[in-house]
C-alpha positions as CSV (number, residue, x, y, z in Angstrom):
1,X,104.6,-19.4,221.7
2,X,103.5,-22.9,222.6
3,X,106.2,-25.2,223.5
4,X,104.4,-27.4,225.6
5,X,105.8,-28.7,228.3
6,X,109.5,-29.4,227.2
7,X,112.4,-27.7,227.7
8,X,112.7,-25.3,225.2
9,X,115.7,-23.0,223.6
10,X,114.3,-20.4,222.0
11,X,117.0,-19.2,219.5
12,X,117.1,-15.3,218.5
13,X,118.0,-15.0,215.0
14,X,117.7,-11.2,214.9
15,X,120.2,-11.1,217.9
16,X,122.4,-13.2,215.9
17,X,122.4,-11.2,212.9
18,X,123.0,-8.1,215.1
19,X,126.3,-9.8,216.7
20,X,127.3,-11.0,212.8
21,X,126.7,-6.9,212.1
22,X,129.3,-6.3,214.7
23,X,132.0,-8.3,213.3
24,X,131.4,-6.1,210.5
25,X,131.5,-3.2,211.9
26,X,134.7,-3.9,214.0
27,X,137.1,-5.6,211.1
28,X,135.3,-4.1,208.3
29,X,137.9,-4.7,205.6
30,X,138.3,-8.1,206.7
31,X,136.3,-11.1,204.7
32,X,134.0,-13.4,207.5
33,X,134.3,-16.9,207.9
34,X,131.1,-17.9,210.3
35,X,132.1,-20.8,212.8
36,X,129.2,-22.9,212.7
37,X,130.5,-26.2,214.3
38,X,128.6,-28.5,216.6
39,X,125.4,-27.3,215.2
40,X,126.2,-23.9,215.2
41,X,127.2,-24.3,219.0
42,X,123.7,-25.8,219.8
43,X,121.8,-23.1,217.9
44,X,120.7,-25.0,214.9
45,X,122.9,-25.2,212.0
46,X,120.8,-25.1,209.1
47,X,118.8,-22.1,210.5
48,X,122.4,-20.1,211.5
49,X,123.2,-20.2,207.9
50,X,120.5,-19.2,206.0
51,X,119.8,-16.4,208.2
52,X,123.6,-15.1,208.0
53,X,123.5,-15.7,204.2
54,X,125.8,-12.6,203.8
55,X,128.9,-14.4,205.3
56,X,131.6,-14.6,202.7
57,X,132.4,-18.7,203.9
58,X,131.2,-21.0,206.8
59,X,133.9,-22.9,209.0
60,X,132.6,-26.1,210.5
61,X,135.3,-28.9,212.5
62,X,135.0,-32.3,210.8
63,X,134.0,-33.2,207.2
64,X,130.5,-35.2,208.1
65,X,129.6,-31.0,209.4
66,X,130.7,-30.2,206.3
67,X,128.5,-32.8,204.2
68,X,125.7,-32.1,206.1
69,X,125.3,-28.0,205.4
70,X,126.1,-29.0,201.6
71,X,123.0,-31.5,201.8
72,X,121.1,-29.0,203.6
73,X,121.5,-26.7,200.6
74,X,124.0,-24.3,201.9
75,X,126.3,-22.9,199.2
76,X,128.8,-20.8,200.4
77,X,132.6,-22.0,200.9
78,X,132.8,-24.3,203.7
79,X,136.4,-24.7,205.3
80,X,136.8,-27.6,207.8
81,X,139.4,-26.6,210.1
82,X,140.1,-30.1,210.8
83,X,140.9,-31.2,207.5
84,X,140.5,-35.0,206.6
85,X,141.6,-37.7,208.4
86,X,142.3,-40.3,205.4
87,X,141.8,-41.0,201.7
88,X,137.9,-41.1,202.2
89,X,137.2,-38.0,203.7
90,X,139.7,-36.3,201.3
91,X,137.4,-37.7,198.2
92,X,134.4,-36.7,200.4
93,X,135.8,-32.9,199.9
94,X,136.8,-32.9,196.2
95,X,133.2,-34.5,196.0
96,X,131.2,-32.1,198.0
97,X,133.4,-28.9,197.3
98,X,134.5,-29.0,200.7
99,X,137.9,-26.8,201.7
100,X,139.9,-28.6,204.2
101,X,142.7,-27.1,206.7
102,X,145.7,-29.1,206.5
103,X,148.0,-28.9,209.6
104,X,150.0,-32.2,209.2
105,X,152.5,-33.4,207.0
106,X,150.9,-36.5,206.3
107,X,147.6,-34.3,205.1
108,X,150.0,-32.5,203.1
109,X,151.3,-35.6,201.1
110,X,148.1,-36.9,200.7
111,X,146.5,-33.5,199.2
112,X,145.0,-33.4,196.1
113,X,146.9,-30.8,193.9
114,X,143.5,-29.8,192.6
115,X,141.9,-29.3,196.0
116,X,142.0,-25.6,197.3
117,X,142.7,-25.5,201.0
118,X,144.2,-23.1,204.0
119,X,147.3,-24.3,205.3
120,X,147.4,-24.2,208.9
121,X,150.5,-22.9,211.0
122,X,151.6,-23.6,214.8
123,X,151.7,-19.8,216.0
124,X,151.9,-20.8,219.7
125,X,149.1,-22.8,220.7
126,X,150.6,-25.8,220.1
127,X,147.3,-27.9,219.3
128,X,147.5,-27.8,215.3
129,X,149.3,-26.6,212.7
130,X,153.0,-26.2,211.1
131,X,155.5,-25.0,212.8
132,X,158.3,-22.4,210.8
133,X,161.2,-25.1,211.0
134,X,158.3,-27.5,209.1
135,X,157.3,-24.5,206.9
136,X,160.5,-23.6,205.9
137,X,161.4,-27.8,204.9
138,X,158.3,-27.8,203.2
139,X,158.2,-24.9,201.0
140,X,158.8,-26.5,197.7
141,X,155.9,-29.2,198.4
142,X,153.4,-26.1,199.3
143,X,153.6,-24.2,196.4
144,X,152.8,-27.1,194.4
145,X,149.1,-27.5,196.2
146,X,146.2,-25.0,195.5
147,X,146.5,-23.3,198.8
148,X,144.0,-20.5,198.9
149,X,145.5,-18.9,202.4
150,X,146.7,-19.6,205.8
151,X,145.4,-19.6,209.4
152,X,146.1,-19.8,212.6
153,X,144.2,-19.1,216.0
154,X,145.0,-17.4,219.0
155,X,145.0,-19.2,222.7
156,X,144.9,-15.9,224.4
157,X,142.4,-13.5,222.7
158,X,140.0,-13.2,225.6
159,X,142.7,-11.3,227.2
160,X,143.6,-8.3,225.0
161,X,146.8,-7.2,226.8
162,X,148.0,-10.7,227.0
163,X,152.0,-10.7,225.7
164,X,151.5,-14.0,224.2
165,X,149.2,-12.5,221.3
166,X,151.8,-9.7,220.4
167,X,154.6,-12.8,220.6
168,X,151.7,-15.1,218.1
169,X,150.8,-12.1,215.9
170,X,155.0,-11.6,215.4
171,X,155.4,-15.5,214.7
172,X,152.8,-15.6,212.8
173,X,154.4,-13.1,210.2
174,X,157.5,-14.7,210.7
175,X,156.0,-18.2,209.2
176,X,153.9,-16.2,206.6
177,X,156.8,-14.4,205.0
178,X,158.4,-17.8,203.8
179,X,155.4,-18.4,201.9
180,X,153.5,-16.9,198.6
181,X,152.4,-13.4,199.8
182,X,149.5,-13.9,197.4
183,X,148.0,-15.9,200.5
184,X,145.0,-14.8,202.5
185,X,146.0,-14.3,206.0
186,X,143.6,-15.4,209.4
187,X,143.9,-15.5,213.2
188,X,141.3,-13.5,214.2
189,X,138.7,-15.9,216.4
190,X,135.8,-13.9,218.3
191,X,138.1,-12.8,220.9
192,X,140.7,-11.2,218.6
193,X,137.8,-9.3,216.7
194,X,136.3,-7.9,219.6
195,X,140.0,-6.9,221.3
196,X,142.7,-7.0,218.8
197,X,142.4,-5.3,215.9
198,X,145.8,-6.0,214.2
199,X,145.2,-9.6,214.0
200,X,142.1,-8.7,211.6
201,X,144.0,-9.5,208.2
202,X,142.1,-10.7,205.4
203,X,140.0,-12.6,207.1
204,X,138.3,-13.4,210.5
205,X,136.4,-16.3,212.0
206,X,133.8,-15.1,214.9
207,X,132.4,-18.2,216.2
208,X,131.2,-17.8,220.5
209,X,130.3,-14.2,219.9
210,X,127.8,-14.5,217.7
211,X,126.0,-16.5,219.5
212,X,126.2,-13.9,222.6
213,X,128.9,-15.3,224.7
214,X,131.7,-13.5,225.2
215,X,135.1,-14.7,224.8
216,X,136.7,-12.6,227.6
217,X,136.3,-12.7,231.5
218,X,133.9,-10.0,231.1
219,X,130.7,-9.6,229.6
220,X,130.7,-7.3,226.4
221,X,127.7,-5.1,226.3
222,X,127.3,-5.2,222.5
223,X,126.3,-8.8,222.4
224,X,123.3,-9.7,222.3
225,X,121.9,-13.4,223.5
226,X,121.1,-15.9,220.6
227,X,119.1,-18.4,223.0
228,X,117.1,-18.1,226.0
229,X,116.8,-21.5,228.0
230,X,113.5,-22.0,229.4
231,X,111.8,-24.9,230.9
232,X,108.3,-25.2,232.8
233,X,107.1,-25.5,236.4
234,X,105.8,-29.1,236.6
235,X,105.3,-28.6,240.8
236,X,104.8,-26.6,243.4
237,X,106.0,-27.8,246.9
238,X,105.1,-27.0,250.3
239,X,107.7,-27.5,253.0
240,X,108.2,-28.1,256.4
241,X,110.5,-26.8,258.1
242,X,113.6,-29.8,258.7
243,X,111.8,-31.3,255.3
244,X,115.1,-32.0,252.8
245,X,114.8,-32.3,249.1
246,X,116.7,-34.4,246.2
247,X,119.2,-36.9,246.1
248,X,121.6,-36.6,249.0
249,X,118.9,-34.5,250.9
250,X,121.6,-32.0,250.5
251,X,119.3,-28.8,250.8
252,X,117.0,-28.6,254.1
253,X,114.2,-26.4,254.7
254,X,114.9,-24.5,258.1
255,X,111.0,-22.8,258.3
256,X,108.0,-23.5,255.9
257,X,109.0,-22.4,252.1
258,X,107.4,-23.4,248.5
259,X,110.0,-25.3,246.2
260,X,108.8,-25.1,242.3
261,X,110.2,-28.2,240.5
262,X,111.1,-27.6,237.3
263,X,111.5,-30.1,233.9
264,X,115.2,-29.5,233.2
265,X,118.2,-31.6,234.3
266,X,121.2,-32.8,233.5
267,X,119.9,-35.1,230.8
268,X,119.1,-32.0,228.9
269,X,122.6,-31.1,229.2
270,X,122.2,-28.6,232.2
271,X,125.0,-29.5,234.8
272,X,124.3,-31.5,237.2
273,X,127.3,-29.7,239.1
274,X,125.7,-26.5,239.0
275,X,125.7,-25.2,243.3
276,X,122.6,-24.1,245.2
277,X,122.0,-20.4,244.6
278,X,122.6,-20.1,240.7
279,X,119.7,-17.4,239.5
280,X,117.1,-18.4,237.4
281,X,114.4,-15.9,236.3
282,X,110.5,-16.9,237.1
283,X,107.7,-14.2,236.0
284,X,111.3,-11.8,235.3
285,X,111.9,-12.2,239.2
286,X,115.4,-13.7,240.2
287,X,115.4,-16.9,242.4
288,X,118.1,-19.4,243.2
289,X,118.2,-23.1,242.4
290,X,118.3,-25.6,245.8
291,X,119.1,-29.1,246.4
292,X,121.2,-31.4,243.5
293,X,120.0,-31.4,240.0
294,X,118.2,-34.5,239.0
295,X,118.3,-35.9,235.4
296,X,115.0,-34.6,234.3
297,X,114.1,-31.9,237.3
298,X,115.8,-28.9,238.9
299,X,114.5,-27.2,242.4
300,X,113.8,-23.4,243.0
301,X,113.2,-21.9,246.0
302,X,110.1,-19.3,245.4
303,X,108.6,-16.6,247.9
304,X,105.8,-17.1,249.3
305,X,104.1,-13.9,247.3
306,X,105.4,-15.2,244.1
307,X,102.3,-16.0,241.5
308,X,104.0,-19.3,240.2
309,X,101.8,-22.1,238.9
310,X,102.7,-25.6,236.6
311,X,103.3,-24.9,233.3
312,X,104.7,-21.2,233.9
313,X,108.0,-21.2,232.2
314,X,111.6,-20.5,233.9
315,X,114.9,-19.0,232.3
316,X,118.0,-20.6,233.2
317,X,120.4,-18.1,230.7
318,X,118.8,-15.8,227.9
319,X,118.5,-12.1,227.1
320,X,117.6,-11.4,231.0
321,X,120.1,-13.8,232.3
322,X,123.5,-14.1,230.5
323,X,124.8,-17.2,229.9
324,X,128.2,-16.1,230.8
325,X,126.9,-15.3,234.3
326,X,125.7,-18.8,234.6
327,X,128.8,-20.7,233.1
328,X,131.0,-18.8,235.7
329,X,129.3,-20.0,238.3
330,X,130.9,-23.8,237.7
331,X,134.3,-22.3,236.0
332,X,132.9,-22.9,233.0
333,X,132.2,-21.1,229.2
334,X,129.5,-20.4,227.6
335,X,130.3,-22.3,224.6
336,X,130.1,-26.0,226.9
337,X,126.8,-25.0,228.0
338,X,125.3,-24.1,224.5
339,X,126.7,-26.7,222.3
340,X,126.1,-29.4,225.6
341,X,122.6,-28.9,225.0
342,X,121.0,-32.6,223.8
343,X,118.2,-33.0,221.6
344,X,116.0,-33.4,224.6
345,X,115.5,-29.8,224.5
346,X,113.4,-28.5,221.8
347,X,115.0,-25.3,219.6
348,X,112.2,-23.0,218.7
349,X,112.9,-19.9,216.3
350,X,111.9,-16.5,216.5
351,X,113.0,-13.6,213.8
């Protein structure tokens, strides 16, 4: 694979496909709504879809998301759990055969009757959505729009035994039963289909694990990695000892060591917090990053018996290294270190 020397993510459609088979597998009476939103959470939108063609709907956040599958071709439902934001975006789904999520009252009295939708209710996370005092004032006005079903999303689901998703599954039924029972029902996120199976309902919406990262504190074994993150050796230092490298001269050699630099930074989205001693795989070998990351370079300290040369490639998260390992090592998620990727970083396909 020639990627020259650029950073590269190379993006695993087999491994995505595999982790879209396991939301199958685990809610397997329940329809799938693929989360595709911010490029498909760095992966490459256009090339997510068409290679999880068997998905019954694609979710994506704002309407422009939504435009852009329907001019790449893509035609499938797509919901945009956002909704619209004014007159022109509304028109922009009736045009487009967009489905919007409407979670405010203004949205509500601005919806098309003819425009299907999924109604959005305020379970307990207190970001979006109706809550059952609303519902219950708004009944009437609901049954005159073409609803089609009615979501919500769990704040907890990384944490299966969390009593907050037993008290949103019970208020979520509460809200549901003032309304048609001929709606479809959703909640379900990755972390609810992985750990929760009575939030399945009728539908679910995996977005993080297909892409390999887990939504709980630990790794789940089943997932495979949709991108390894690779960038190339562009030099090999010699040091002295007392020599200190990068900006701050915050790492110091105490005897003679080789430093590879290598063509990733924080302009490529990698974090420029990320500490000394995060791995990063060279030949398959792990070594640890030194000194400050730089906005187009990153320093690793290599052993002296290491075979390393410019132009060899080194993986900062992939199949080898997971991602989740790398994004708790600044108290991060995967998902901010995926979708922060910028277009500085080539994607590359494989499957």
């Amino acid at each position: 694979m020639n990627v020259g020397n650029s950073p590269c993510a190379i993006i695993h459609l087999d491994n995505i496909e595999s982790n879209f088979d396991l939301v199958r597998s685990c809610a397997p009476e329940s329809q799938t709504m693929v989360v595709v939103k911010a490029d498909a959470y760095g992966h490459g939108v256009a090339e997510v879809c068409r290679r999880l063609c068997d998905a019954d709907a694609f979710a994506v956040a704002r309407v422009s998301e939504g435009i852009d599958l329907r001019e790449a071709g893509l035609q499938h439902p797509i919901c945009i759990l956002e909704g619209f934001l004014d007159e022109a975006e509304q028109d922009a789904c009736l045009e487009h055969g967009l489905i919007p999520t409407i979670h405010s009252l203004y949205q509500l009295r601005q919806l098309d009757d003819q425009l299907p939708a999924w109604l959005k209710v305020n379970s307990g996370m207190h970001r979006l959505g109706f809550g059952i005092k609303e519902i219950e004032a708004l009944v009437e006005l609901i049954k005159e729009k073409s609803f089609i079903g009615v979501m919500s999303h769990l704040a907890n689901a990384d944490k299966a035994e969390y009593e907050s998703n037993k008290a949103q599954l019970s208020r979520f039924r509460e809200i549901v039963a003032k309304l048609d029972p001929a709606l479809a029902l959703s909640i379900a996120n990755s972390g609810g289909i992985l750990n929760i199976p009575e939030s399945h309902f009728e539908w679910v919406r995996p977005g993080i694990m297909l892409y390999g990262g887990s939504p709980s504190p630990r790794s789940d074994k089943r997932l495979k990695a949709g991108m390894t993150l690779t960038a190339p050796v562009i030099s090999i230092n010699e040091l002295q000892a007392g020599d200190a490298i990068g900006y701050g001269s915050l790492w110091t050699a105490k005897q003679p060591c080789r430093v590879a630099v290598v063509g990733l930074g924080y302009a490529d989205g990698y974090p420029r917090e990320m500490p000394e001693g995060t791995a990063v795989l060279i030949n398959h070998q792990r070594r640890e990053l030194i000194g400050r990351i730089s906005m187009d370079m990153t320093f690793v300290k290599i052993e002296d018996t290491d075979e390393v040369s410019p132009g060899d490639r080194v993986t900062f998260w992939g199949e080898e290294l997971p991602v989740d390992e790398i994004a708790n090592r600044i108290g991060t998620i995967s998902y901010a270190l995926m979708s922060g990727l910028t277009p500085r970083v080539k994607r590359v396909y494989e499957n």
